[in-house]
C-alpha positions in Angstrom: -20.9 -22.7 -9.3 -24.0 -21.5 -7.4 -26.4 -24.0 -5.7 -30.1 -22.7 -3.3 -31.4 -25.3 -0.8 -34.8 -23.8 0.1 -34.0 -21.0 2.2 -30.5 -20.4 1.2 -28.2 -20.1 -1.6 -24.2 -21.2 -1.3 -22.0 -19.0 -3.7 -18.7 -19.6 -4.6 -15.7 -18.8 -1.9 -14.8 -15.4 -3.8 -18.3 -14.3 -3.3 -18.3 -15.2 0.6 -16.1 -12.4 1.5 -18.6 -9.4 3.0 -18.7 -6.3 1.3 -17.1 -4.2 4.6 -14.2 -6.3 4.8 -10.6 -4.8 3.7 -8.3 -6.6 0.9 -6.2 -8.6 2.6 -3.1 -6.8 0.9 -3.8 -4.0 2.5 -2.1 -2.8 5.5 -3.2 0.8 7.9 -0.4 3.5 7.8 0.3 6.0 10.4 2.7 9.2 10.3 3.7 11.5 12.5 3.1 15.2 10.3 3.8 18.7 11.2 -0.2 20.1 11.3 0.3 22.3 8.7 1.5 19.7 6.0 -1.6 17.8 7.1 -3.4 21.2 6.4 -2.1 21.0 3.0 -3.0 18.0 1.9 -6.2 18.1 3.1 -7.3 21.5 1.4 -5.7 20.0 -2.5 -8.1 16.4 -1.4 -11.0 18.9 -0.7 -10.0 21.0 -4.0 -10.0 18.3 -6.2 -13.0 16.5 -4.6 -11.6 13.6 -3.2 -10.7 12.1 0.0 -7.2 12.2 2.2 -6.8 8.5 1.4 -7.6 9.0 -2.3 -4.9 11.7 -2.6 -2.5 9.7 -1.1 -2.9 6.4 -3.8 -3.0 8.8 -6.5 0.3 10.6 -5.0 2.0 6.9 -4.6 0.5 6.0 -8.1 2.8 8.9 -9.6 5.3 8.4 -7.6 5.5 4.9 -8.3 5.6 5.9 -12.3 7.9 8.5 -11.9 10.5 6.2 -9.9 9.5 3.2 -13.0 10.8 5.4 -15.7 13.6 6.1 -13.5 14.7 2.4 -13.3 14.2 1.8 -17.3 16.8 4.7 -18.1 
């Protein structure tokens, strides 16, 4: 339900969240990594055009799979 007053319009609670903020469910990880493993991921992000972080969800998205077919064998 949306509702204006004059100067103003109220939107629903899901919409008050601002754009910047992080999902709640997520949570900042550090490692400690030998600078040539860091090296390594960083050049296969840059080769297939994405960022560090965006390697690593797509790394835990296998691995998540991978260790899903494991548990339904």
């Amino acid at each position: 339900m949306t509702y204006s007053h004059r100067s103003f319009t109220v939107l629903p609670p899901t919409q008050l969240t601002m754009p910047n903020q992080r999902d709640p469910d997520k949570r900042k990880l550090n490692a400690w990594m030998y600078e040539r493993d860091i090296e390594v991921l960083k050049a296969v992000a840059e080769e297939e055009g994405i960022t560090l972080t965006d390697l690593l969800v797509r790394l835990t998205d296998e691995l998540r799979k991978k260790n899903k077919k494991k548990l339904n064998d």
